[in-house]
PDB file of the backbone (N, CA, C, O) and the ligand in Angstrom, with CONECT records:
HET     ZN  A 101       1
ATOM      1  N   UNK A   1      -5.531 -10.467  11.408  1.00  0.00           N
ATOM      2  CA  UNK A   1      -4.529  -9.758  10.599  1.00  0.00           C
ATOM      3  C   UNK A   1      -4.912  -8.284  10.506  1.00  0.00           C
ATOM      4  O   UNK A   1      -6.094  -8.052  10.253  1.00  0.00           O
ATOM      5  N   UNK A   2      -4.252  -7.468  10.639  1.00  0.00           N
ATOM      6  CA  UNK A   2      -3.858  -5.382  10.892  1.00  0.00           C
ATOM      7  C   UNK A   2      -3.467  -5.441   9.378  1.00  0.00           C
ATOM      8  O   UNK A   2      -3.279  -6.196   8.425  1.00  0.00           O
ATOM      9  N   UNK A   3      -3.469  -4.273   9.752  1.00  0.00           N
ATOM     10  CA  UNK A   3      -2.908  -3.622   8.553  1.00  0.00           C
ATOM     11  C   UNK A   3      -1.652  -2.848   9.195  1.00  0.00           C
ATOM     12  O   UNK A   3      -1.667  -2.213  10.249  1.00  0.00           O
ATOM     13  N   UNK A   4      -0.657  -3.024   8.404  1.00  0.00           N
ATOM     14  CA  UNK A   4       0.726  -2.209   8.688  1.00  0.00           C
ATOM     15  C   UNK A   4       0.006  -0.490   8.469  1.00  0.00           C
ATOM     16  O   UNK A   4      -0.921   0.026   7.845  1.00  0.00           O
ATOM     17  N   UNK A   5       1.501   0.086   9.763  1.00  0.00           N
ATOM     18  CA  UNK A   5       1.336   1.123   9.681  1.00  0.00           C
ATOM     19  C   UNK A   5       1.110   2.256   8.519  1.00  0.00           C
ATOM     20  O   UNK A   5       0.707   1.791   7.453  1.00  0.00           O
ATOM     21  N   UNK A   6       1.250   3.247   8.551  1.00  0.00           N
ATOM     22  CA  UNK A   6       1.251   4.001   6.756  1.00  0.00           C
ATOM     23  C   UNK A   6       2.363   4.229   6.823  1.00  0.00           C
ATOM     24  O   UNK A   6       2.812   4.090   5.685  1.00  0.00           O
ATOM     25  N   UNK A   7       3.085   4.495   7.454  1.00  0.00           N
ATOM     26  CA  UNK A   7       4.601   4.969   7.556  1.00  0.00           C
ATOM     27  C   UNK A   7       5.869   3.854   7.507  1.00  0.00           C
ATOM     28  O   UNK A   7       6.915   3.762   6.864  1.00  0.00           O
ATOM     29  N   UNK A   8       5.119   2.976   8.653  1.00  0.00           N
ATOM     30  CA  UNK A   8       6.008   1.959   8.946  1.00  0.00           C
ATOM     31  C   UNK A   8       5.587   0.594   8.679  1.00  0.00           C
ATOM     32  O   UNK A   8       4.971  -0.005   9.561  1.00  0.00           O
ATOM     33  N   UNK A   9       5.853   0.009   7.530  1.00  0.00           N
ATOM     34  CA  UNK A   9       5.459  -1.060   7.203  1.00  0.00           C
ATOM     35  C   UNK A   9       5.785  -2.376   7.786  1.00  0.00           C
ATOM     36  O   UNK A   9       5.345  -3.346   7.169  1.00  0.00           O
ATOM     37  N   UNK A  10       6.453  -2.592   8.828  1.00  0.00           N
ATOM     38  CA  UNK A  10       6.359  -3.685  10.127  1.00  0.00           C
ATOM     39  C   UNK A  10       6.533  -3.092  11.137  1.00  0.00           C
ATOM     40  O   UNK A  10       7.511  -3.103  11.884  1.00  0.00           O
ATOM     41  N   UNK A  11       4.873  -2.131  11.256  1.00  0.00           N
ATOM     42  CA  UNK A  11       4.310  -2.029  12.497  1.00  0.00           C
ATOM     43  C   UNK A  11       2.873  -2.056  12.002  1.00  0.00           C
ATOM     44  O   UNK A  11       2.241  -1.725  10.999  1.00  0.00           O
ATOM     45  N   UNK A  12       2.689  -2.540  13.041  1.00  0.00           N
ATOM     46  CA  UNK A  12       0.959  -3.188  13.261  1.00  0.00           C
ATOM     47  C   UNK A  12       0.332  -2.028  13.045  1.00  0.00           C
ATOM     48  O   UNK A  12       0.694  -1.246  13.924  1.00  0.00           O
ATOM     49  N   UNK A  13      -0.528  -1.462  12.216  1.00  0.00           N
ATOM     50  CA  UNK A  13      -1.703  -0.750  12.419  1.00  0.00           C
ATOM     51  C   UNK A  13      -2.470  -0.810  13.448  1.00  0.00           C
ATOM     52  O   UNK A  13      -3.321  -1.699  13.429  1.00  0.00           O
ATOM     53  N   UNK A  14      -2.406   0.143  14.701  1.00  0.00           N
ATOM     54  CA  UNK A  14      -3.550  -0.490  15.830  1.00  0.00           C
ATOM     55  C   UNK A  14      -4.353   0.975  15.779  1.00  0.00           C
ATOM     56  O   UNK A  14      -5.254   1.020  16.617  1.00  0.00           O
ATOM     57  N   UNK A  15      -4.239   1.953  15.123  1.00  0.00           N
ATOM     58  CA  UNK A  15      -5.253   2.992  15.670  1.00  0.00           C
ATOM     59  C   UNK A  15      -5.406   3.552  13.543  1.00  0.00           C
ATOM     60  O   UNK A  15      -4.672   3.562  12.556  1.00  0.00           O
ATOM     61  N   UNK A  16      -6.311   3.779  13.769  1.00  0.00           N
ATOM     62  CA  UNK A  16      -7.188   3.647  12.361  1.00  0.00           C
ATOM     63  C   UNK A  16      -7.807   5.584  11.985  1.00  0.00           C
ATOM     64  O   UNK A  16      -8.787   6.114  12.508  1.00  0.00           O
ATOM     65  N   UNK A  17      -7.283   5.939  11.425  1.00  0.00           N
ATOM     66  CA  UNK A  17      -7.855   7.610  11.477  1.00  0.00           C
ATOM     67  C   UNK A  17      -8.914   7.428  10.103  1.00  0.00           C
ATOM     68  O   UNK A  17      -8.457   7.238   8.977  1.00  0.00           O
ATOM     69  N   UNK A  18     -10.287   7.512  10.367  1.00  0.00           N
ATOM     70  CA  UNK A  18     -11.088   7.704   9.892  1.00  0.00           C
ATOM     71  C   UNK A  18     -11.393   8.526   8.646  1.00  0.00           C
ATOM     72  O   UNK A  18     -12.158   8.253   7.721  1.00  0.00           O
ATOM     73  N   UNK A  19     -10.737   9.436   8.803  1.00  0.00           N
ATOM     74  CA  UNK A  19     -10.622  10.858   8.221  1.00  0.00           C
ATOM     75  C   UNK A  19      -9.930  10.906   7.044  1.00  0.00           C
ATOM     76  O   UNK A  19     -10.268  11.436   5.985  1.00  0.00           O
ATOM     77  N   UNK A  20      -8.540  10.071   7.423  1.00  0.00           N
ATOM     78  CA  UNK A  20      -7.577   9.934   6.345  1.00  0.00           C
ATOM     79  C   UNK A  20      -6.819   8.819   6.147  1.00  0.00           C
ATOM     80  O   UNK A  20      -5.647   8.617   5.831  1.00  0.00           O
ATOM     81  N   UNK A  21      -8.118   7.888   6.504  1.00  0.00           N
ATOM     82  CA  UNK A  21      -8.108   6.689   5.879  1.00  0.00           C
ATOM     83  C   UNK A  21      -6.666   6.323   5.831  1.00  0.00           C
ATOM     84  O   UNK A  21      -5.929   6.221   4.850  1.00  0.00           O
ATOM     85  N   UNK A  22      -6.326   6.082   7.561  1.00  0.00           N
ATOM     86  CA  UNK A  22      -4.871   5.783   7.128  1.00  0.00           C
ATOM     87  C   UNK A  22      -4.773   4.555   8.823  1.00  0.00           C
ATOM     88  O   UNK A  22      -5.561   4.603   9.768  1.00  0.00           O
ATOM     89  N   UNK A  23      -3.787   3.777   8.706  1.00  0.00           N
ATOM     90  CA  UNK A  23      -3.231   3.171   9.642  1.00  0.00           C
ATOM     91  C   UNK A  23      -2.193   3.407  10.598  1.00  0.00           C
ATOM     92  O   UNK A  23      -1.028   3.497  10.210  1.00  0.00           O
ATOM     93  N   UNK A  24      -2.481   3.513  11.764  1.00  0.00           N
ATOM     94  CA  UNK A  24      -1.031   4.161  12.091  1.00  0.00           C
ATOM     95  C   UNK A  24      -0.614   2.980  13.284  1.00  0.00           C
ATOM     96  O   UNK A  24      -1.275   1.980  13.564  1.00  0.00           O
ATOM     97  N   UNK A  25       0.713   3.425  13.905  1.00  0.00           N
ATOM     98  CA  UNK A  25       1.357   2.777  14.702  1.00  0.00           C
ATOM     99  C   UNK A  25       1.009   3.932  15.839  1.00  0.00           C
ATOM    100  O   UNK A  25       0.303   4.940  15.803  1.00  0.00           O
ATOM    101  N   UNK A  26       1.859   3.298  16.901  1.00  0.00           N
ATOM    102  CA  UNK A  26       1.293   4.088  18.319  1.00  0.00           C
ATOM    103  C   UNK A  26       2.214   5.465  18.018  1.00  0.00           C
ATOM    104  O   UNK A  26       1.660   6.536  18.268  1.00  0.00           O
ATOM    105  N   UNK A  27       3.108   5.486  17.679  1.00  0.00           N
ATOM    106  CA  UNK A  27       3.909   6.490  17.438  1.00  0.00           C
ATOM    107  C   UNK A  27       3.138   7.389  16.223  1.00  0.00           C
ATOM    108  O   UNK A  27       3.120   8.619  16.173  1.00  0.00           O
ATOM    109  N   UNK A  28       2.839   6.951  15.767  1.00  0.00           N
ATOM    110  CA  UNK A  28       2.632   7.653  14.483  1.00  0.00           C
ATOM    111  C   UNK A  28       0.718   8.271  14.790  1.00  0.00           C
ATOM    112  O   UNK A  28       0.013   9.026  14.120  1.00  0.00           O
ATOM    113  N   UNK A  29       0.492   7.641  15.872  1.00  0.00           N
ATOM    114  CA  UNK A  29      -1.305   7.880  15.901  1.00  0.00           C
ATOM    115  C   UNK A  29      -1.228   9.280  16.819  1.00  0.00           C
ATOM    116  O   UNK A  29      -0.924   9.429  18.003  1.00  0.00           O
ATOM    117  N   UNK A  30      -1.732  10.497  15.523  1.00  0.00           N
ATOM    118  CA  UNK A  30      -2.445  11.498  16.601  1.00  0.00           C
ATOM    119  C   UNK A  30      -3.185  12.129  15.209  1.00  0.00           C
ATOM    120  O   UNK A  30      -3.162  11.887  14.002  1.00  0.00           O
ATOM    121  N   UNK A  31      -3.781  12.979  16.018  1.00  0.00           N
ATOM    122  CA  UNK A  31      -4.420  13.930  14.703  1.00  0.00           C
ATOM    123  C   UNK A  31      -3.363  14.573  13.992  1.00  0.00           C
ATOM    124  O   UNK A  31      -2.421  15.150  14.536  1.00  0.00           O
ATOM    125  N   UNK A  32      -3.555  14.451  12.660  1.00  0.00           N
ATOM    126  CA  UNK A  32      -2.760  15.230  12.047  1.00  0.00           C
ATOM    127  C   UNK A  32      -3.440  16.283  11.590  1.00  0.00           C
ATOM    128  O   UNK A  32      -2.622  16.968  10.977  1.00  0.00           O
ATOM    129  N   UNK A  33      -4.842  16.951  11.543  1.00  0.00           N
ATOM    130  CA  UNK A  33      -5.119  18.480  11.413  1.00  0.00           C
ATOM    131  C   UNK A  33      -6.406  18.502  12.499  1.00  0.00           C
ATOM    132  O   UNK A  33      -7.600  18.360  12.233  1.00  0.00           O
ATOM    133  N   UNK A  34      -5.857  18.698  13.643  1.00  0.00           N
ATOM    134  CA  UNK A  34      -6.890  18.963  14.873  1.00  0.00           C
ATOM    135  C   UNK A  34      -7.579  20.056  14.599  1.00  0.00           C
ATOM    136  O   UNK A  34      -8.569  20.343  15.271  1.00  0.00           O
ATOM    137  N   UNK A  35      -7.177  20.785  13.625  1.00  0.00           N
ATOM    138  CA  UNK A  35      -7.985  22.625  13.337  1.00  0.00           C
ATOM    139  C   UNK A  35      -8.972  22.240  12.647  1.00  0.00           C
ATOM    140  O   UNK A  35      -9.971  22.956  12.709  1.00  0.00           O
ATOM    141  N   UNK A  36      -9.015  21.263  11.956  1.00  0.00           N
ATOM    142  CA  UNK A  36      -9.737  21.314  11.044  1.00  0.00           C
ATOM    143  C   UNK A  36     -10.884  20.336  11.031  1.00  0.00           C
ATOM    144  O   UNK A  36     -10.689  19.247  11.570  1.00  0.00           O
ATOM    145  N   UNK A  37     -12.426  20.665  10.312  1.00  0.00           N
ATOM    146  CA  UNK A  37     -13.340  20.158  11.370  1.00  0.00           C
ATOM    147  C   UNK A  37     -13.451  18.441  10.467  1.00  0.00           C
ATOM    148  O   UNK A  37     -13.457  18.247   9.252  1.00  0.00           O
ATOM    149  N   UNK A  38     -13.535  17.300  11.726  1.00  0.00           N
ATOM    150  CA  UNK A  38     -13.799  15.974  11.584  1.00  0.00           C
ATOM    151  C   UNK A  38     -14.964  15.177  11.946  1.00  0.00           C
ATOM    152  O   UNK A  38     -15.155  14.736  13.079  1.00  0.00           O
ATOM    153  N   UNK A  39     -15.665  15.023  11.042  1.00  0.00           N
ATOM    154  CA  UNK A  39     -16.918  14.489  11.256  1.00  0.00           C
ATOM    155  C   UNK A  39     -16.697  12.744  11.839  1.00  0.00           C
ATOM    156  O   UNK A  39     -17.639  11.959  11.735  1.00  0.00           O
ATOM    157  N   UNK A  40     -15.528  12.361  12.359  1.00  0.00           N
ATOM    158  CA  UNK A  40     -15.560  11.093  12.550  1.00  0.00           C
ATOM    159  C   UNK A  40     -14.919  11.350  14.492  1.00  0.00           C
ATOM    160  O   UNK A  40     -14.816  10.561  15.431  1.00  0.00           O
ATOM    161  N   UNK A  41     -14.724  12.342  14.391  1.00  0.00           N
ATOM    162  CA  UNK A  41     -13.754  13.047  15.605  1.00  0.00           C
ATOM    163  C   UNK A  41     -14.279  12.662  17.168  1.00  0.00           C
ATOM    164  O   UNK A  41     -13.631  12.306  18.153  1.00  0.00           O
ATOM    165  N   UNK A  42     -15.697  12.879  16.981  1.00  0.00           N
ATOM    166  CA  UNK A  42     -16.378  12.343  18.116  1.00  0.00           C
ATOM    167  C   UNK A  42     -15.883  11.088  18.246  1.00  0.00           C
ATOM    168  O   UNK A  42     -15.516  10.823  19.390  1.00  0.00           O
ATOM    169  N   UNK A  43     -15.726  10.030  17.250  1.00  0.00           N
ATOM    170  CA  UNK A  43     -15.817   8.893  17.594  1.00  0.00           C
ATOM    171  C   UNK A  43     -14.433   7.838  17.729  1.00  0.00           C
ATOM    172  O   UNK A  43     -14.207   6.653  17.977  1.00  0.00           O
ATOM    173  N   UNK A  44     -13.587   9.245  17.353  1.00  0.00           N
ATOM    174  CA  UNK A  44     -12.408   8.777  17.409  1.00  0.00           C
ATOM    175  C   UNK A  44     -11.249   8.536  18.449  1.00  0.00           C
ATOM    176  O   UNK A  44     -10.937   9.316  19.348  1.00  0.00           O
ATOM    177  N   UNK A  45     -10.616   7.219  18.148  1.00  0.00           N
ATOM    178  CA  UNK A  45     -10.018   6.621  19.546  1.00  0.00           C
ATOM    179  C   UNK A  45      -8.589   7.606  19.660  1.00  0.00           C
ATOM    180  O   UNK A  45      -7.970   7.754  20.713  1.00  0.00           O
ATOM    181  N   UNK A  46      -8.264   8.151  18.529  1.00  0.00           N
ATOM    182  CA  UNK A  46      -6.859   8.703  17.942  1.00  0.00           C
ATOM    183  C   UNK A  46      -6.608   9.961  18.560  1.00  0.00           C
ATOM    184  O   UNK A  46      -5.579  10.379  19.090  1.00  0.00           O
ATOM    185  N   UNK A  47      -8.311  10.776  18.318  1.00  0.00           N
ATOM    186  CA  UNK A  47      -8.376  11.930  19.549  1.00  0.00           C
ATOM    187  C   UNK A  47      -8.493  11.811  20.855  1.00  0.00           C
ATOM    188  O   UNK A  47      -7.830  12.408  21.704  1.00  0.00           O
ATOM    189  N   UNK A  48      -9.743  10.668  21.097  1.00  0.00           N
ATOM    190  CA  UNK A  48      -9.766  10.500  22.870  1.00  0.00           C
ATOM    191  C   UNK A  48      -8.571  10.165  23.586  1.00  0.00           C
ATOM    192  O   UNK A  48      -8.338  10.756  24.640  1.00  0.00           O
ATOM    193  N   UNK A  49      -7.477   8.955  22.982  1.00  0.00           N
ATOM    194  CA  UNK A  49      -6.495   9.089  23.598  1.00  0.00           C
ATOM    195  C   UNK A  49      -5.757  10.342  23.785  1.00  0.00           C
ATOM    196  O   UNK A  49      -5.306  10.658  24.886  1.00  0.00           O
ATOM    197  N   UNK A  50      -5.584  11.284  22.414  1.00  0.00           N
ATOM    198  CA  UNK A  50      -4.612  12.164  22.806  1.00  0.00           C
ATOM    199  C   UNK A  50      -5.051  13.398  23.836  1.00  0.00           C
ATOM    200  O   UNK A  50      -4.254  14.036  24.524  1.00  0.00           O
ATOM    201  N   UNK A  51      -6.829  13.642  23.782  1.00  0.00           N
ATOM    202  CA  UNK A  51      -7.184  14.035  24.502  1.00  0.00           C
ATOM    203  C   UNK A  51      -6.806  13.437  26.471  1.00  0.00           C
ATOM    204  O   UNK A  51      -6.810  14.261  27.385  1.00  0.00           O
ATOM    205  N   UNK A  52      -6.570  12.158  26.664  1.00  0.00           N
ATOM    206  CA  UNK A  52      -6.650  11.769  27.588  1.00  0.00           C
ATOM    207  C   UNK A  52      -4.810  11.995  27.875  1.00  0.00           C
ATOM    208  O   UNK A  52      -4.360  12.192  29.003  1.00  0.00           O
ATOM    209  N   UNK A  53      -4.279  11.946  27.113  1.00  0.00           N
ATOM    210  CA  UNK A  53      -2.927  12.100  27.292  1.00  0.00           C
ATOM    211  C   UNK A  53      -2.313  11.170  27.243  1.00  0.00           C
ATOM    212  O   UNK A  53      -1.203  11.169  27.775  1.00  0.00           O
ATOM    213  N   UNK A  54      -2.904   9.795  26.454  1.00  0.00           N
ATOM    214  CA  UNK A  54      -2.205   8.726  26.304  1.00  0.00           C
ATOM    215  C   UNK A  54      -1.579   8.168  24.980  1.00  0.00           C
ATOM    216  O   UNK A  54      -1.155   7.063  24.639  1.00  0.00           O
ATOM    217  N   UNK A  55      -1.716   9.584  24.282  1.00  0.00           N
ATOM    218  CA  UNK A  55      -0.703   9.527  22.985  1.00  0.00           C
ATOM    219  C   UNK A  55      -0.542  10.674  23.130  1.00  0.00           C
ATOM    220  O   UNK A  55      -1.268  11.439  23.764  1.00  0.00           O
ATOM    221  N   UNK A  56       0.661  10.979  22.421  1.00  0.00           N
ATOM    222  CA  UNK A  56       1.145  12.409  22.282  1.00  0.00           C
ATOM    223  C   UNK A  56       0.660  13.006  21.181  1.00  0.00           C
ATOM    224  O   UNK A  56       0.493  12.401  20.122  1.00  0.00           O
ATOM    225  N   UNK A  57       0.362  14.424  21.385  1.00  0.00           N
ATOM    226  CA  UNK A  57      -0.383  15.175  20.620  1.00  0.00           C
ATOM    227  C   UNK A  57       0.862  15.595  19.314  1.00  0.00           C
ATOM    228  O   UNK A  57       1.852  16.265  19.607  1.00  0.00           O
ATOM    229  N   UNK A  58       0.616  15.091  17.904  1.00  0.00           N
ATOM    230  CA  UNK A  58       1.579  16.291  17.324  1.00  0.00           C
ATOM    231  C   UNK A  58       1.080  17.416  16.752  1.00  0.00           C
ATOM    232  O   UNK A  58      -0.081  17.580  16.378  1.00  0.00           O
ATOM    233  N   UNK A  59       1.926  18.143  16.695  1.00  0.00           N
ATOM    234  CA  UNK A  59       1.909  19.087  15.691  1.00  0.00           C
ATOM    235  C   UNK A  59       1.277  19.428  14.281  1.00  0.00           C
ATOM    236  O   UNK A  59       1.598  18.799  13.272  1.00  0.00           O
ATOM    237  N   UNK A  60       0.873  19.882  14.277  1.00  0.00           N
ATOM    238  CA  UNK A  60      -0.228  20.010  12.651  1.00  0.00           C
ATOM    239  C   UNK A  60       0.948  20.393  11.755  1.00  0.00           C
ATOM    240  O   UNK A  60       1.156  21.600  11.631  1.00  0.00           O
ATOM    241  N   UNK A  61       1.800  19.479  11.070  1.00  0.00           N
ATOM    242  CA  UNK A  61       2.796  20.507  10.233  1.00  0.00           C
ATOM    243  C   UNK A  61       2.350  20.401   8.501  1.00  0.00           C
ATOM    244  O   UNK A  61       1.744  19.560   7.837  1.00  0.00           O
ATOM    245  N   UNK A  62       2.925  21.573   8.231  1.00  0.00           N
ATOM    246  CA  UNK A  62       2.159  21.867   7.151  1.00  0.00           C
ATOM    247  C   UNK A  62       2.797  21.262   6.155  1.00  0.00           C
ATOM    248  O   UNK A  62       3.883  21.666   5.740  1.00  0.00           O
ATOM    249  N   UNK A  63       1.859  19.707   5.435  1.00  0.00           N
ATOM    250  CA  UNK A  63       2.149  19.110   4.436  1.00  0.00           C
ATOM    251  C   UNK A  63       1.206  19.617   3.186  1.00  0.00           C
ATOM    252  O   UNK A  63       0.395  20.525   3.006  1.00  0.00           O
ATOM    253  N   UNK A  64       1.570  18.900   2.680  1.00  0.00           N
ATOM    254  CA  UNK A  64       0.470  19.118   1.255  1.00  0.00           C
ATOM    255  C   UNK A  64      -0.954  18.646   1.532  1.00  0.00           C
ATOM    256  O   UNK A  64      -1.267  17.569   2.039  1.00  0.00           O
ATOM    257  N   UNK A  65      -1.453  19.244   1.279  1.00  0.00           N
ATOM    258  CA  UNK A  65      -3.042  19.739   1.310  1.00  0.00           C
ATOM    259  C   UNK A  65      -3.493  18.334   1.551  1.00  0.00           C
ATOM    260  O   UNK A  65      -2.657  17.473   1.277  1.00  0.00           O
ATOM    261  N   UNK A  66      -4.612  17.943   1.994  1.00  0.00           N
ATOM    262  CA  UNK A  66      -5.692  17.013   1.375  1.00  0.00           C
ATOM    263  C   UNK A  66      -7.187  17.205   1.804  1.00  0.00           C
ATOM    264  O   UNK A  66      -8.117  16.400   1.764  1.00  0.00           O
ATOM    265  N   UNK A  67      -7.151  18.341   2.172  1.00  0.00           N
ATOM    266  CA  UNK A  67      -8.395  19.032   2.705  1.00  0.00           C
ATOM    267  C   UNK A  67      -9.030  18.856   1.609  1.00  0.00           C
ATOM    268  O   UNK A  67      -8.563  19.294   0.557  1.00  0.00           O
ATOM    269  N   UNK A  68     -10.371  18.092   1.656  1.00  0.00           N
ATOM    270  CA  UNK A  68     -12.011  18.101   0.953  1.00  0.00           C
ATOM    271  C   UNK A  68     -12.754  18.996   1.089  1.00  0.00           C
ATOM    272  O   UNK A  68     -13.875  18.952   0.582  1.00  0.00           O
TER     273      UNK A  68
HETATM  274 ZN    ZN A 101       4.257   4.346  12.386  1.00  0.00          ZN2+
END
């Protein structure tokens, strides 16, 4: 058993962002603040894919804060 997406609650959680402790769906999995520095980043599947080009990279858009 996954955990549903954060967005989309019947979709499977398959990629897990470390950072911000969140679940996402394939659509929904990329970095959401690539600028900003992630101590989990190395190890993360959310960047290597998008690094590899097998998720699409989005956009950093500017939500409300949750920078620590
Ligand atoms: Zn989603």
């Amino acid at each position: 058993m996954t955990s549903p997406c954060y967005r989309h609650a019947d979709r499977e959680g398959r990629f897990f962002c470390q950072k911000d402790m969140k679940y996402m769906c394939e659509e929904c999995a990329c970095c959401h603040s690539p600028r900003v520095y992630c101590q989990y980043r190395t190890a993360c599947m959310i960047d290597l894919l998008t690094r590899e080009g097998d998720l699409e990279a989005c956009d950093e858009k500017p939500r409300r804060s949750q920078i620590r």
